[in-house]
C-alpha positions as MATLAB code, in Angstrom:
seq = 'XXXXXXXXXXXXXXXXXXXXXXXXXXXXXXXXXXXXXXXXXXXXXXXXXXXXXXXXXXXXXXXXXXXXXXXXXXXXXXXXXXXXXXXXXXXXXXXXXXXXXXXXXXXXXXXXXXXXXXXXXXXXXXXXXXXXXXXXXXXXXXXXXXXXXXXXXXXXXXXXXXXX';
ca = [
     -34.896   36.883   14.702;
     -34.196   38.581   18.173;
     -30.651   36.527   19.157;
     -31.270   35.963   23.023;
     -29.199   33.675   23.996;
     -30.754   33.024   27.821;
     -34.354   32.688   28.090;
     -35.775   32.861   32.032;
     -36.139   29.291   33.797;
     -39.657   27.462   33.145;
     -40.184   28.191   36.847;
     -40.129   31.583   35.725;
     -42.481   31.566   33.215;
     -45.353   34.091   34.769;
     -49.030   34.641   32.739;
     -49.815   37.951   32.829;
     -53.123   38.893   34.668;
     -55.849   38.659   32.294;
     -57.955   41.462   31.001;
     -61.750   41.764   30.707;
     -62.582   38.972   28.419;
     -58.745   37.348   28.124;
     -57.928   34.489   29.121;
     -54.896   33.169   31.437;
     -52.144   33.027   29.668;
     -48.850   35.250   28.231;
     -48.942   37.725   25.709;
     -47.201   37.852   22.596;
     -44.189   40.481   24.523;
     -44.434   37.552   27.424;
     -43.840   34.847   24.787;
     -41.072   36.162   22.851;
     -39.165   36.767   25.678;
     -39.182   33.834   27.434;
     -38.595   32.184   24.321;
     -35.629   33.964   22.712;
     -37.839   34.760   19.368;
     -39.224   37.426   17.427;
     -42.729   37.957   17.277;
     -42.121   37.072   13.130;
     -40.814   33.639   13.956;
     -44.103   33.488   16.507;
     -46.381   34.580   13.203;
     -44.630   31.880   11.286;
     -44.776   28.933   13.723;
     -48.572   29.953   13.892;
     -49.154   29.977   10.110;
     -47.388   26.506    9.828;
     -49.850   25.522   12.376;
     -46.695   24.982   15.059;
     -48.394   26.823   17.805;
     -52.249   27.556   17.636;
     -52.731   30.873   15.520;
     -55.095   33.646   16.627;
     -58.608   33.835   14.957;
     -59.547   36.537   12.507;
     -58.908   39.962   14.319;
     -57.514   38.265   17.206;
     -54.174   38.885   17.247;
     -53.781   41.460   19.333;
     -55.340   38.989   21.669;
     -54.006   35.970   21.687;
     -52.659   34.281   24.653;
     -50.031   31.360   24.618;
     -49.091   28.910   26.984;
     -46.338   27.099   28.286;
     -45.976   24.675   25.599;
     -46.020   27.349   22.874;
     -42.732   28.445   24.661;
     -41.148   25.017   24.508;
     -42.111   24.751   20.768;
     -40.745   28.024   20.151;
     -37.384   27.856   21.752;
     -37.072   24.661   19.721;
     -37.689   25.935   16.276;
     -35.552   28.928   17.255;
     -32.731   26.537   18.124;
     -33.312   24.225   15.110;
     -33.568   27.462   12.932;
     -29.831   28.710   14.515;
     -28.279   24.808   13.244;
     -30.210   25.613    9.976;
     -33.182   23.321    9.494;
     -36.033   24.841    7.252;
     -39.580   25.177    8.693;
     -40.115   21.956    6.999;
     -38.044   19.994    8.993;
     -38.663   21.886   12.340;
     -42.678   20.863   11.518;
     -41.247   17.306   11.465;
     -39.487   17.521   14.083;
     -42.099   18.310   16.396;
     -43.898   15.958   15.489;
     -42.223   13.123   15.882;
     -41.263   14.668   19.172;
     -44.880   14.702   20.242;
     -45.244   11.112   19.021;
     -42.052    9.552   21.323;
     -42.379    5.981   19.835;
     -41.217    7.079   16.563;
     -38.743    9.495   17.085;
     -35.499    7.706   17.405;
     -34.903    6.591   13.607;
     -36.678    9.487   11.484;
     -35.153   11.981   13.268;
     -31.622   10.539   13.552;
     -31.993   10.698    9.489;
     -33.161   14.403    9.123;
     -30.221   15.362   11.613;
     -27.687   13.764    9.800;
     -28.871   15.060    6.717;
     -28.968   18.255    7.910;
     -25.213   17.636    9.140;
     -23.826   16.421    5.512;
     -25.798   19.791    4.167;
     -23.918   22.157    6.615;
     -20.792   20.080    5.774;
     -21.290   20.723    2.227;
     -21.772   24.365    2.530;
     -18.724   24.498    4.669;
     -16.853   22.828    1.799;
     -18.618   25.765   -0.389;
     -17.549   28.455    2.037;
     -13.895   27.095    1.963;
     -13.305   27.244   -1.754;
     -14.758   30.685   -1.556;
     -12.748   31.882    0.940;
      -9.280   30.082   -0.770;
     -10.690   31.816   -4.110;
     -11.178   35.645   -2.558;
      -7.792   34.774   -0.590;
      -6.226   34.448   -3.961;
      -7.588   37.730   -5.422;
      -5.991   39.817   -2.872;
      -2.938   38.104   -3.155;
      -3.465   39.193   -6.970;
      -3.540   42.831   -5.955;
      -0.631   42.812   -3.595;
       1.838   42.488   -6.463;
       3.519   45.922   -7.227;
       3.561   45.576  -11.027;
      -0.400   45.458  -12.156;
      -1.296   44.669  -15.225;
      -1.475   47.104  -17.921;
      -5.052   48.713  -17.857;
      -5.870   51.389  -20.575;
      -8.250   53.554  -18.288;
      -5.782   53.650  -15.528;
      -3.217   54.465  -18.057;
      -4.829   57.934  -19.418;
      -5.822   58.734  -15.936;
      -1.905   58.502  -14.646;
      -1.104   60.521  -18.345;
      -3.345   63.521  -18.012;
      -2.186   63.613  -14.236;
       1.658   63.804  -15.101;
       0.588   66.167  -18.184;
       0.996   64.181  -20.667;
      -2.345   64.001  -22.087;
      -2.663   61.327  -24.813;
      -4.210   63.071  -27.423;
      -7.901   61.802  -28.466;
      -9.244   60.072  -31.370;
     -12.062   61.229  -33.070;
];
């Protein structure tokens, strides 16, 4: 996903001219600039049926609007605080349908807040774990290992003589 962070002003949003045969509206460079996204997030919002998808062999062609933009900066920004496609889907829609928005989607945020809170609690023992492996290694006296040992023989001369 392309990571920019400021998007123009809606005021700024400009169609391109049309071609022969297009019409009015912005082209896929157009869209996923003014929305912050890659053109792969724009493919998937389109085959989840986010944003209308272009037709058989008309990709090249496709023009989106205004909304599009708006739909796409929010499924980048509920992508960054890590909601699935699933939930982004849902979340549209009951942002579409105002009337019953409040409770459904206070529930799928706050579920998505006790899943980032458990993955922080995940991280966290990770990072206590790793911290206690270097700590491991910083001691002066390591434990015996046989490899190292022949290695550190044959390099003082001392070869330890092998075994059939």
């Amino acid at each position: 996903m392309n990571h920019h962070t400021h998007a123009p002003h809606d005021s700024a949003l400009k169609p391109r001219p049309a071609g022969r045969g297009e019409g009015q509206g912005l082209g896929i460079e157009d869209v996923t600039a003014y929305a912050g996204v890659s053109e792969r997030l724009v493919r998937h919002c389109e085959a989840r049926g986010l944003i209308p998808g272009a037709g058989e062999g008309d990709a090249c062609r496709r023009r989106y609007t205004h909304e599009d933009v708006h739909v796409l900066r929010f499924a980048r920004r509920a992508h960054v605080l890590g909601f699935g496609m699933k939930e982004v889907a849902r979340m549209l829609f009951l942002w579409q349908n105002m009337r019953r928005m409040s409770p459904e989607m206070k529930g799928i945020v706050l579920s998505q807040r006790k899943e980032l809170e458990s993955r922080n609690e995940e991280l966290q023992a990770m990072a206590h774990l790793l911290e206690r492996l270097a700590n491991a290694f910083a001691v002066v006296h390591q434990p015996a290992c046989p490899i190292l040992e022949e290695l550190l023989a044959l390099r003082a001369g001392n070869a330890v003589s092998e075994k059939p």
